[in-house]
C-alpha positions as CSV (number, residue, x, y, z in Angstrom):
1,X,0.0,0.0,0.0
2,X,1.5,3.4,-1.0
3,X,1.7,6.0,1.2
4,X,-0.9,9.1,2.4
5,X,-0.1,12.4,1.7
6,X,0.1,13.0,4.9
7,X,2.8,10.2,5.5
8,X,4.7,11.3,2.2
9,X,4.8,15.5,3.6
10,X,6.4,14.1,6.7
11,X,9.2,11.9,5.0
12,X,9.9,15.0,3.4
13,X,10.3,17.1,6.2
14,X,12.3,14.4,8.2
15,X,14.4,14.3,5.4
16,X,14.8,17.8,4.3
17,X,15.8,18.6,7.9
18,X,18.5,15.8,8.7
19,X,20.0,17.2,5.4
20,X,20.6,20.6,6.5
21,X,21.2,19.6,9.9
22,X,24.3,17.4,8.8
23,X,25.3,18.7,5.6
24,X,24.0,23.0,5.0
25,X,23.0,24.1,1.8
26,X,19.1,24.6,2.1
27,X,18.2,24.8,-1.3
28,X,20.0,21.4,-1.9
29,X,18.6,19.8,1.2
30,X,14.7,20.8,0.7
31,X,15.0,19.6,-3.0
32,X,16.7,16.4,-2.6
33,X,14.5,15.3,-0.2
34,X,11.5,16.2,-2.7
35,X,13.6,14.7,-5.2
36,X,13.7,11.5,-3.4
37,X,9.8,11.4,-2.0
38,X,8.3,12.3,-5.6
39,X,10.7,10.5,-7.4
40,X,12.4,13.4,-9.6
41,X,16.4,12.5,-8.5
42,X,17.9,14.4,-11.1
43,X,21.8,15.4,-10.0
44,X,22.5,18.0,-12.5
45,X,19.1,20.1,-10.6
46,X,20.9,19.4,-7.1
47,X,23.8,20.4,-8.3
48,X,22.2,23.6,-9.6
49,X,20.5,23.9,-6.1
50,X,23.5,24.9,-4.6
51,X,24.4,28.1,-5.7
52,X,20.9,28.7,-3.9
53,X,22.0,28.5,-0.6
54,X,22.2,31.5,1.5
55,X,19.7,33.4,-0.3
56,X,20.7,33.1,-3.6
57,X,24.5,32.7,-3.6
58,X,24.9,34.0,-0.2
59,X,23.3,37.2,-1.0
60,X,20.4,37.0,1.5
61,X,17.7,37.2,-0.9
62,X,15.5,34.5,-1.4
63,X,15.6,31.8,1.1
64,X,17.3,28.3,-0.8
65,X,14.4,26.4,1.2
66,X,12.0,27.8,-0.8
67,X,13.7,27.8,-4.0
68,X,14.9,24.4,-4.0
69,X,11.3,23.5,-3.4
70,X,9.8,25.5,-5.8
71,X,12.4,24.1,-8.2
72,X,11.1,21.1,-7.4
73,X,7.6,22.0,-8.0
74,X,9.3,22.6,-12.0
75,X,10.3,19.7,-11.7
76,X,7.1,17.7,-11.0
77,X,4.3,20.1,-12.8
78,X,6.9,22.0,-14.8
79,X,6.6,23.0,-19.1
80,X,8.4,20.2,-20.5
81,X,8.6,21.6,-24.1
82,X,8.6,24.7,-25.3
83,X,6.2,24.2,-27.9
84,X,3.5,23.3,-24.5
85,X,2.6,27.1,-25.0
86,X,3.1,29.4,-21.9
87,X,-0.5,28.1,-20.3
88,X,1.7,25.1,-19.6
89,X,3.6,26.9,-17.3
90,X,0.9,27.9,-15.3
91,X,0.9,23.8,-13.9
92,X,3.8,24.6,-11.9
93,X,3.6,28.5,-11.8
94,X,0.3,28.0,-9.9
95,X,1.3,25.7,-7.2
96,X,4.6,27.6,-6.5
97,X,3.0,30.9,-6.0
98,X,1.0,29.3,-3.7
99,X,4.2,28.1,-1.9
100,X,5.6,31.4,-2.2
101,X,2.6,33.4,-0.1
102,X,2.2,30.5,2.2
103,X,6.0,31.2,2.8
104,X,6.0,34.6,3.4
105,X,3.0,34.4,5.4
106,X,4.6,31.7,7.6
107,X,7.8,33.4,7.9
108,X,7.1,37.5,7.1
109,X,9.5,37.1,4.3
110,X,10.9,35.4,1.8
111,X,14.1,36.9,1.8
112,X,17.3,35.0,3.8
113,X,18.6,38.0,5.2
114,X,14.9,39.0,7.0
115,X,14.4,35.6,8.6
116,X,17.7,34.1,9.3
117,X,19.4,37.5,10.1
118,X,22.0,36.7,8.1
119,X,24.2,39.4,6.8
120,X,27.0,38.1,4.5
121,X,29.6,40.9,3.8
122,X,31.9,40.1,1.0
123,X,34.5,39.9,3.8
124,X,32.8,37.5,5.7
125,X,32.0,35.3,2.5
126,X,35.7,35.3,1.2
127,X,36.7,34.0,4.9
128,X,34.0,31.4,4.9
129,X,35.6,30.8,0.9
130,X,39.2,30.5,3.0
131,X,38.0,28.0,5.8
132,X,34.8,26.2,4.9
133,X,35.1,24.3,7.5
134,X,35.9,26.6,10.5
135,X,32.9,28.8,8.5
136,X,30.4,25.8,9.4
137,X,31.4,25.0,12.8
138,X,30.9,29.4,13.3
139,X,27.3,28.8,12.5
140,X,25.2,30.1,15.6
141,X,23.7,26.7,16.5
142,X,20.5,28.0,16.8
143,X,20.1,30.0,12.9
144,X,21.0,26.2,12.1
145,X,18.0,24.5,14.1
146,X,16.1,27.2,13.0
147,X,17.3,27.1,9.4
148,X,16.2,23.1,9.3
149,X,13.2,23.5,10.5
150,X,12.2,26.2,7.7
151,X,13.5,23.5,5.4
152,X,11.4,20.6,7.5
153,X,8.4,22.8,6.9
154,X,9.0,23.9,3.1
155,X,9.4,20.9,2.1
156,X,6.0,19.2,4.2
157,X,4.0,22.4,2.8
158,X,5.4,21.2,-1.1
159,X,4.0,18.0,-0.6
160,X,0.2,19.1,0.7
161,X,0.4,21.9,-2.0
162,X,0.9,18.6,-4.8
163,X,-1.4,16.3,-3.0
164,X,-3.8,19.4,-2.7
165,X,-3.5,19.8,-6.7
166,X,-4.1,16.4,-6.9
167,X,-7.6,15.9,-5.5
């Protein structure tokens, strides 16, 4: 028997959380774990993912828990020829704007810099670029907890959005 929906959001979570926890990169970690609950493994779109962390390439922008799942969202609903027409877009357009406002409603932004409080000067970046790994044992223990968890969430909330779309 396959799984609920509701069993399937969770897996997610777990997953998208014990990612970040262990390894960083939010945009990777909330869209592998889609990746692996919807069946959409693709490495070259993980790969991409992480350029997303940190807001968009450390910039603070856009949080990489939400746009690793929205990529995933593409990934699932997503145009997969251009000749589809631009109403084909809308399948995944849709859903991810939906994701987007939930987002921003659950967290009062959407932006990296506004939730996490994050402020990544260029100096700061090119010593994290000098010692990754004393950069990721610097991390304030509790933006990390707090960082999972948005990706535990984003990546439930992508699930019940598809099963949602589904019904």
């Amino acid at each position: 028997m396959g799984q609920t929906g509701t069993e399937r959001a969770k897996k997610a979570g777990e997953k998208a959380y014990r990612y970040e926890k262990r390894y960083h990169c939010c945009s990777q970690a909330t869209l592998l774990a889609l990746q692996e609950v919807l069946g959409l493994e693709d490495l070259l779109a993980w790969k991409a993912a992480s350029s997303m962390c940190g807001g968009v390439a450390l910039s603070g922008n856009t949080c990489g828990a939400l746009s690793g799942a929205v990529m995933a969202l593409g990934m699932k609903l997503g145009r997969g020829d251009l000749g589809e027409g631009f109403g084909s877009i809308l399948r995944a357009m849709l859903p991810a704007h939906e994701l987007v406002r939930w987002f921003e409603a659950e967290y009062g932004s959407a932006a990296c810099r506004d939730i996490s409080g994050l402020s990544l000067t260029r100096e700061i970046i090119e010593m994290m670029m000098a010692d990754p790994d004393g950069a990721l044992n610097a991390i304030d223990p509790q933006m990390a907890e707090k960082c999972a968890q948005i990706c535990r969430r984003t990546a439930e909330k992508t699930i019940e959005i598809l099963e949602e779309k589904q019904r």
